[in-house]
C-alpha positions as CSV (number, residue, x, y, z in Angstrom):
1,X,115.8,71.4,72.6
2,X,116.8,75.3,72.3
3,X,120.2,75.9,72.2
4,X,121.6,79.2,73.9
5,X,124.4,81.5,74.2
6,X,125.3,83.1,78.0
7,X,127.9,85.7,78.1
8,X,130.2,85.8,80.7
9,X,130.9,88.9,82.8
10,X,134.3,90.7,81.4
11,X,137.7,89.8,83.1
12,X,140.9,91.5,83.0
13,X,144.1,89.5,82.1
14,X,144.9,86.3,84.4
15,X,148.3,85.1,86.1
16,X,148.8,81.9,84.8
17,X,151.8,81.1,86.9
18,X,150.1,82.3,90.2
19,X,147.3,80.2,89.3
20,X,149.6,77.0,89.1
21,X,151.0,77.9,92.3
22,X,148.1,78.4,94.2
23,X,145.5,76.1,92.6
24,X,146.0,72.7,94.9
25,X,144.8,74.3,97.6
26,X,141.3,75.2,95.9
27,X,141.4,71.2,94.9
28,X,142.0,70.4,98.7
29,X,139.1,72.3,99.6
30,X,136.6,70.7,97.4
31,X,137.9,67.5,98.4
32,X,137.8,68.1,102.0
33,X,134.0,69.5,101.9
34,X,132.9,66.7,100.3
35,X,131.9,68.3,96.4
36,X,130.9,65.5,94.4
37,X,133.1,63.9,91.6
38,X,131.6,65.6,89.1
39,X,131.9,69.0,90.3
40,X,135.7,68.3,91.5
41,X,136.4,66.6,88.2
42,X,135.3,69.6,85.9
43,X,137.0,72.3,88.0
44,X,140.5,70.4,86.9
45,X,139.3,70.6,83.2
46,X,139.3,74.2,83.7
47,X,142.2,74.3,85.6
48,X,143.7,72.2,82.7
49,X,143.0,74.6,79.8
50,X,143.9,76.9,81.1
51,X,147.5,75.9,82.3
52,X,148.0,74.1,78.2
53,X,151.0,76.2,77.0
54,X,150.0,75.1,73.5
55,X,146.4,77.4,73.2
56,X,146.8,79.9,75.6
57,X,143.9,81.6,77.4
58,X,144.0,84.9,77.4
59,X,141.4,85.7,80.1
60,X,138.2,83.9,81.6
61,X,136.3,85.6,79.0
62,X,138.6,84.3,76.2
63,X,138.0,80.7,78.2
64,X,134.2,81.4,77.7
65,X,134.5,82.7,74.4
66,X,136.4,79.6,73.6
67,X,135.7,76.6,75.1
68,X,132.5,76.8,76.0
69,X,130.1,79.3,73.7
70,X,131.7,77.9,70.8
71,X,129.6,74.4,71.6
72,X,126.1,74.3,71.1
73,X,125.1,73.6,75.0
74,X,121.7,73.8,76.6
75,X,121.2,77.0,78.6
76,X,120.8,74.4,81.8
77,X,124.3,73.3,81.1
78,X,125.8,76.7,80.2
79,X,124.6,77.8,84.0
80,X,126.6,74.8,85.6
81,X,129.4,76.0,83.1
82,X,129.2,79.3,84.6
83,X,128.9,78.0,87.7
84,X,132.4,75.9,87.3
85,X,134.1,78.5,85.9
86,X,133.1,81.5,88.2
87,X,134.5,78.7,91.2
88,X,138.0,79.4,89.7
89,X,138.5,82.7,88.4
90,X,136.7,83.6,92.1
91,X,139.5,82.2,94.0
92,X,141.9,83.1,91.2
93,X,141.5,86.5,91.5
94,X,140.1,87.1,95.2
95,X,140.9,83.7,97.0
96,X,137.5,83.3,97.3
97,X,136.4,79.4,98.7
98,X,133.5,77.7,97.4
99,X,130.9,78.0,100.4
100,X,127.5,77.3,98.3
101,X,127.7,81.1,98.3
102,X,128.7,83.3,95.3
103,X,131.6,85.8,95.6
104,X,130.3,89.1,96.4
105,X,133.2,90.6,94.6
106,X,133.2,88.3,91.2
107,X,129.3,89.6,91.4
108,X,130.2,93.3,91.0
109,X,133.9,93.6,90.0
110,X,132.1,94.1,86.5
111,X,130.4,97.3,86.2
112,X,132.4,98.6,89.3
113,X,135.8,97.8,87.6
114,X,134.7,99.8,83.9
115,X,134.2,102.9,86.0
116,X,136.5,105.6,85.5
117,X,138.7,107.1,88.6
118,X,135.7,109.5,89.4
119,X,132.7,107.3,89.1
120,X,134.4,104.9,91.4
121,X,135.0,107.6,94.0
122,X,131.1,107.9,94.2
123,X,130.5,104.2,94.6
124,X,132.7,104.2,97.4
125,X,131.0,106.4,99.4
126,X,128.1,104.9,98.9
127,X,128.8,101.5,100.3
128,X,131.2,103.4,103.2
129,X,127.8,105.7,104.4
130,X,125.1,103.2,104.0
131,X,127.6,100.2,105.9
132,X,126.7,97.6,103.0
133,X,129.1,94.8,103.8
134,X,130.7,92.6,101.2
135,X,128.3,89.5,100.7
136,X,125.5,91.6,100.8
137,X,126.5,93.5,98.1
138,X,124.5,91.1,95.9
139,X,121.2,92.4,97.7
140,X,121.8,96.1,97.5
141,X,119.7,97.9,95.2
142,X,120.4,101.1,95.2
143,X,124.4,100.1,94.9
144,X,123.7,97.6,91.8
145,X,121.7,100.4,89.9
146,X,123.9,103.5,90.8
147,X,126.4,101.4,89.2
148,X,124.3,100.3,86.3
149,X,123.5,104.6,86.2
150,X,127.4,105.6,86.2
151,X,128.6,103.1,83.9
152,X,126.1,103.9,81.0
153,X,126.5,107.5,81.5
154,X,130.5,107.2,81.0
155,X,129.4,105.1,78.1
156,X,127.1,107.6,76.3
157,X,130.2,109.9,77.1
158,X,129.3,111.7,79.9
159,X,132.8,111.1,81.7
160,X,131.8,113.9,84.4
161,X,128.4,114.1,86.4
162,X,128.2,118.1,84.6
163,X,127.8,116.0,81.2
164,X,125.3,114.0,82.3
165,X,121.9,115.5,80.4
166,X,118.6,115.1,80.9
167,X,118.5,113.1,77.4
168,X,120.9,110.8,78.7
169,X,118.8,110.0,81.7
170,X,115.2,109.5,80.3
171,X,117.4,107.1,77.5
172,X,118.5,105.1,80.7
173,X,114.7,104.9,82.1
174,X,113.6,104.1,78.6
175,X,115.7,101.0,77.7
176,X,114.4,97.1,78.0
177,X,113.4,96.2,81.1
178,X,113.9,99.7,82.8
179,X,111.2,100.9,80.6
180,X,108.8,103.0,82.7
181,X,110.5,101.2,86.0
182,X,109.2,103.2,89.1
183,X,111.4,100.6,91.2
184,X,115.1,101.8,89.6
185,X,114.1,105.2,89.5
186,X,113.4,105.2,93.4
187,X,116.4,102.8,94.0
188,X,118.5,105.6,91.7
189,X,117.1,108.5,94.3
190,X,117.8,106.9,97.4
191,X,121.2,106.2,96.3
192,X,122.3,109.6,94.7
193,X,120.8,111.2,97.5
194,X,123.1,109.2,100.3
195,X,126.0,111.1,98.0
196,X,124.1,114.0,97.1
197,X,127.0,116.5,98.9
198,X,129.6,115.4,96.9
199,X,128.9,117.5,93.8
200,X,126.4,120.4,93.1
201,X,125.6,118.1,89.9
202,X,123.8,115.3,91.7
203,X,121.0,117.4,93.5
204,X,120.4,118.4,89.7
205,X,120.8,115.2,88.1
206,X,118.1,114.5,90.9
207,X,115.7,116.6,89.9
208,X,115.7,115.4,86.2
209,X,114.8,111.5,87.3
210,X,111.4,110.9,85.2
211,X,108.5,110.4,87.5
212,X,107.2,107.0,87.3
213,X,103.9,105.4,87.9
214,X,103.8,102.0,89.5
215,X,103.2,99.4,87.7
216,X,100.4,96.5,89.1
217,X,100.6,93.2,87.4
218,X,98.0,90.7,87.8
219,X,99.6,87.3,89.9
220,X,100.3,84.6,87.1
221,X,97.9,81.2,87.9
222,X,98.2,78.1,86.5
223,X,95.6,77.3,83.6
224,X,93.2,74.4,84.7
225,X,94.8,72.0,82.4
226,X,98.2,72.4,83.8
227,X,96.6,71.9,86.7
228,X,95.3,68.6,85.6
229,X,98.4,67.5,84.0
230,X,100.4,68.1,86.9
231,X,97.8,66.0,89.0
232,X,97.8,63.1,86.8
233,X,101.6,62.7,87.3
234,X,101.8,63.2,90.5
235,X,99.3,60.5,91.4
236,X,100.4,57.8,88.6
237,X,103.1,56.5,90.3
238,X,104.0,54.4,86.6
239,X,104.3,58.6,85.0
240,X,108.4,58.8,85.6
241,X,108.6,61.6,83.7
242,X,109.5,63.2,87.4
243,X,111.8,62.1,89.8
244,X,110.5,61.1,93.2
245,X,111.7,64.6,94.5
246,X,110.7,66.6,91.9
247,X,107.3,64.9,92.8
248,X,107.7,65.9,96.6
249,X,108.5,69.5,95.9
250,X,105.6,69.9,93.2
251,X,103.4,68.2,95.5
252,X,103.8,70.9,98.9
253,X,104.1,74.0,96.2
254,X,100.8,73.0,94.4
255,X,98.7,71.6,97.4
256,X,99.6,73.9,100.5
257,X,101.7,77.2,98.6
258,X,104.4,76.8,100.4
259,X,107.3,79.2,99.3
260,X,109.9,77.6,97.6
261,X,112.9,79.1,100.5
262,X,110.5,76.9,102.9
263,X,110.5,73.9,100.9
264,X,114.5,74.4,100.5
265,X,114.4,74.4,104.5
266,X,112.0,71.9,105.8
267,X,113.8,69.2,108.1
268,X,112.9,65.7,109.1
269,X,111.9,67.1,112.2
270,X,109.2,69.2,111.0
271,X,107.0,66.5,109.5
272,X,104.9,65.6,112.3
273,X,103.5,62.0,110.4
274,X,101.5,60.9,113.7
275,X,99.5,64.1,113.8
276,X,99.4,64.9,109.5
277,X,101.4,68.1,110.3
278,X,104.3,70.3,108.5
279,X,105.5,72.4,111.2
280,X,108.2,75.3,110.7
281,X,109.6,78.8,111.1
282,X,108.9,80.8,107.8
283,X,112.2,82.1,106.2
284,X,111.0,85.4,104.5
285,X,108.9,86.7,108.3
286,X,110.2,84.6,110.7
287,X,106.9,82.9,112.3
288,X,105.5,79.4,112.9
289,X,103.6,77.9,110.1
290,X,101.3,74.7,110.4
291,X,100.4,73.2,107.7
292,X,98.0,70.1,107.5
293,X,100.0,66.9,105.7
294,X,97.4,65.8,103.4
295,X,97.3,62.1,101.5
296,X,98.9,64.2,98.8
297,X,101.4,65.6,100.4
298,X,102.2,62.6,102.5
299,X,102.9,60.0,99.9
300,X,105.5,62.0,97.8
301,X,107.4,62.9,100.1
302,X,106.9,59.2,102.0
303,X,107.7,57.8,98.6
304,X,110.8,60.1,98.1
305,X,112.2,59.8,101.4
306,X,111.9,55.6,101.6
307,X,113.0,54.9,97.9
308,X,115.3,58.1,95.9
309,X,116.6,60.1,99.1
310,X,120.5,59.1,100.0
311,X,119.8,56.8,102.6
312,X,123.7,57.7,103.7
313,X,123.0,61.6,103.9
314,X,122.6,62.7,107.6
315,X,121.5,66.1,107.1
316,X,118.7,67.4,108.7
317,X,117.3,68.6,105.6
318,X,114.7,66.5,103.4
319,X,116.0,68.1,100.7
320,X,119.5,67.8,101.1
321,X,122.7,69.2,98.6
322,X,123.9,66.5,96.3
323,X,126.5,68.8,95.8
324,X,127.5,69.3,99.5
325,X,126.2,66.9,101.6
326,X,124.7,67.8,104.5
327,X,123.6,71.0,103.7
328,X,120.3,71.9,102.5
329,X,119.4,72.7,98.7
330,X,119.6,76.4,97.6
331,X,116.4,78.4,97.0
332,X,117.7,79.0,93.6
333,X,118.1,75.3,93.1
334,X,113.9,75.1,94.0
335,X,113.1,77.4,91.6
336,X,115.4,75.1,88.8
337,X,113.7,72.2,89.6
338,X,110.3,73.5,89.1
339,X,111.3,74.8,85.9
340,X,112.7,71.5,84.8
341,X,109.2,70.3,85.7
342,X,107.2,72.6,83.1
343,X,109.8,71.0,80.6
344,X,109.7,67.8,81.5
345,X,105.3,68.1,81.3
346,X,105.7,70.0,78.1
347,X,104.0,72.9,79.9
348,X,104.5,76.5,79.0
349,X,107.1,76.1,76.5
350,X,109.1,79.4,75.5
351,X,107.1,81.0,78.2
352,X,107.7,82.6,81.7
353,X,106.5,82.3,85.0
354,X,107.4,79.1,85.5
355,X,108.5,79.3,89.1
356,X,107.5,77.6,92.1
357,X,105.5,81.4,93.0
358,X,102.9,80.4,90.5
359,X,101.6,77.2,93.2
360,X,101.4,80.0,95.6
361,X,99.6,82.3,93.6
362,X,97.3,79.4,92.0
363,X,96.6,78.3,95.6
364,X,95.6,81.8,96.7
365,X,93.7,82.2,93.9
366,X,91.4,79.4,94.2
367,X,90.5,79.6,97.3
368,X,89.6,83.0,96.7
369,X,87.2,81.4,94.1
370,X,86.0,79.1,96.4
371,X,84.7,82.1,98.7
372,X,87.2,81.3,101.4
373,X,87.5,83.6,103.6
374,X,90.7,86.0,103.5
375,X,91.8,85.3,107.1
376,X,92.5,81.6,106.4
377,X,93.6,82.3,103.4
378,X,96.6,84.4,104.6
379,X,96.9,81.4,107.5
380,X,97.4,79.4,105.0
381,X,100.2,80.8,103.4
382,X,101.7,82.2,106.3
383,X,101.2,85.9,105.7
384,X,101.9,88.4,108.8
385,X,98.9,90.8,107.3
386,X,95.7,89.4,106.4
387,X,95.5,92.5,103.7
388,X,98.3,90.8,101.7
389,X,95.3,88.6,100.2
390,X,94.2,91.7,98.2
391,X,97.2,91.6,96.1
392,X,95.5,88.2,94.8
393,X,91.7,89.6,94.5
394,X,92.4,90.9,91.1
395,X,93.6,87.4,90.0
396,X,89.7,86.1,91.1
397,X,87.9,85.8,88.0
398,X,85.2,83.3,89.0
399,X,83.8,86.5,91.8
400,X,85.2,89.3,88.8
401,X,82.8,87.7,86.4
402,X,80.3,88.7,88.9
403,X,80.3,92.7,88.2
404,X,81.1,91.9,85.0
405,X,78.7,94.7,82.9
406,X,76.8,93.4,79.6
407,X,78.2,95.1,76.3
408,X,75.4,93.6,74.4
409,X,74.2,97.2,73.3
410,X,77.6,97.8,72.1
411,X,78.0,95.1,69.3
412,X,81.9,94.6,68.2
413,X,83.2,94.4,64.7
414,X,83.6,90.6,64.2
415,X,87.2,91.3,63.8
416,X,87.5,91.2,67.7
417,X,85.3,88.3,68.0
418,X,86.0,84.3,67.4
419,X,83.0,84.5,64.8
């Protein structure tokens, strides 16, 4: 199994003895909302490395440093690491609560906090004219990449917006994943131009942003043999390689494309078993969705529900929070578990896309193939605009193959050839 190495976001310096006053009463609060033993059990580890007088911690990222990337975890158990120690330095440093949320604050105190005096003044006014409250912080764009912009400007050593050249901002569009990004550069626009009064430097800095082309990515489908392994273990009920629920979830992303924030939300009451229907408001647009409950379908979740669901766990949810009961599982956690899934199957290792989108996209895709028509299609998976089916079309290769022109008079070397 891989092996790897997260880094955690810098911290300044902590207050021990403020900690050791105040910690009970983040203790209390996991106890009282019902967090499960585990989770309870290795917040006081942290708690109690960090209060031993005889190897003093420093800082969280001295913690990190430390304790944890100095054993060789798996990157699954470095995340609920993370997750751990994020749940005490937030309330540490902001009094921040666990509330299956993250802190807003711990999210960008890191690039906001290496700013200098200046650079903060700007990111200020951003959030005070565009009204971006605190937990949506996370969501915001065009905050996120102005301070991405500002912090790798101070650190090339443009300290001022007048140093800021034009070599210094086509570096910034031309590094990793910002490569060629039409999506930063607009977020970067719309952001300097909400601020674009507060020094004659930003209308210029404005007109030296690169223009970018969009990019258009063909949808990632799953290969017929995935398909076919996923099928087998779904229907051998002797396979064990997944759990009941993983089986459930699988089995509603990969027969009916249901998004994974759906899955995350479906309650008891919107399995209609008399009439073999999965009723439900749509998280991302808000409208009803039917969806037929086929054999499939049924079973796995039947089989999940009678035999590995918490028979004790009233929520409403089918997929419940093992970590807080009664709440629902987080869309993030959907995503996790499919994952776990291509693992477990021994699909796609080292790869990407291995997210519950590519049912959705598979779905789509083959149906497409199948010559159904775009209208159901987008019924199907719940689209407000029947024209979001194009997105898919190039993703059709049985109907692609069709236009497909011979290149016979055009014979290739053999090096491009299997020959």
């Amino acid at each position: 199994m891989p092996i790897f190495v997260l880094a955690l976001k810098p911290n300044t310096y902590m207050d021990i003895e403020q900690l050791k006053f105040t910690h009970q009463k983040l203790l209390d609060h996991l106890e009282s909302c019902n967090y499960n033993k585990v989770y309870v059990k290795e917040v006081k580890i942290i708690l109690a490395a960090l209060f031993d007088e005889k190897s003093p911690i420093l800082s969280y990222e001295d913690y990190w440093e430390r304790i944890v990337n100095s054993r060789r975890y798996t990157k699954f158990t470095l995340d609920l690491k993370r997750m751990y120690l994020n749940t005490v330095r937030a309330f540490d440093e902001y009094g921040h609560l666990p509330n299956g949320r993250p802190c807003a604050k711990l999210l960008f105190s890191s690039n906001y906090k290496k700013l200098n005096p200046g650079y903060k003044f700007l990111m200020d006014e951003l959030r005070n004219r565009t009204n971006i409250a605190e937990e949506n912080l996370p969501k915001s764009a065009k905050y996120t990449t102005l301070a991405l912009f500002l912090l790798e400007m101070q650190i090339a050593g443009a300290v001022i917006l007048n140093d800021v050249t034009d070599k210094l901002i086509l570096d910034f569009f031309m590094t990793g994943k910002r490569k060629g990004s039409k999506h930063t550069q607009s977020h970067l626009r719309l952001a300097l131009n909400q601020i674009r009064d507060l020094s004659p430097d930003i209308p210029r800095i404005i007109s030296l942003l690169p223009k970018m082309k969009s990019k258009k990515r063909n949808y990632n489908n799953l290969r017929e043999s995935e398909v076919e392994a996923i099928k087998n273990c779904l229907s051998n009920p002797l396979d064990n390689r997944m759990t009941l629920r993983e089986k459930a979830i699988v089995a509603l992303a990969l027969y009916t494309g249901i998004r994974g924030c759906d899955i995350a939300n479906i309650k008891s009451g919107d399995i209609d078993w008399e009439n073999e229907e999965i009723r439900l408001i749509q998280v991302k647009t808000g409208q009803p969705l039917v969806l037929p409950l086929s054999a499939n379908v049924g079973n796995a979740l039947l089989a999940y529900i009678l035999h590995e669901r918490n028979a004790d766990d009233r929520s409403e949810y089918v997929f419940p929070n093992k970590v807080q009961p009664g709440k629902r599982l987080s869309y993030k956690s959907i995503g996790t578990i499919v994952s776990g899934v291509f693992d477990k199957l021994g699909l796609r290792p080292g790869e990407s896309h291995r997210g519950i989108g590519v049912f959705r996209h598979n779905l789509a895709t083959r149906l497409l193939g199948a010559g159904t028509e775009s209208v159901i299609i987008s019924g199907i998976l719940g689209h407000t605009c029947p024209q979001a089916v194009e997105a898919y079309v190039d993703s059709d290769i049985t109907h692609l193959r069709e236009l497909g022109l011979s290149i016979e008079k055009y014979p290739l070397p053999k090096t491009y050839t299997d020959e």
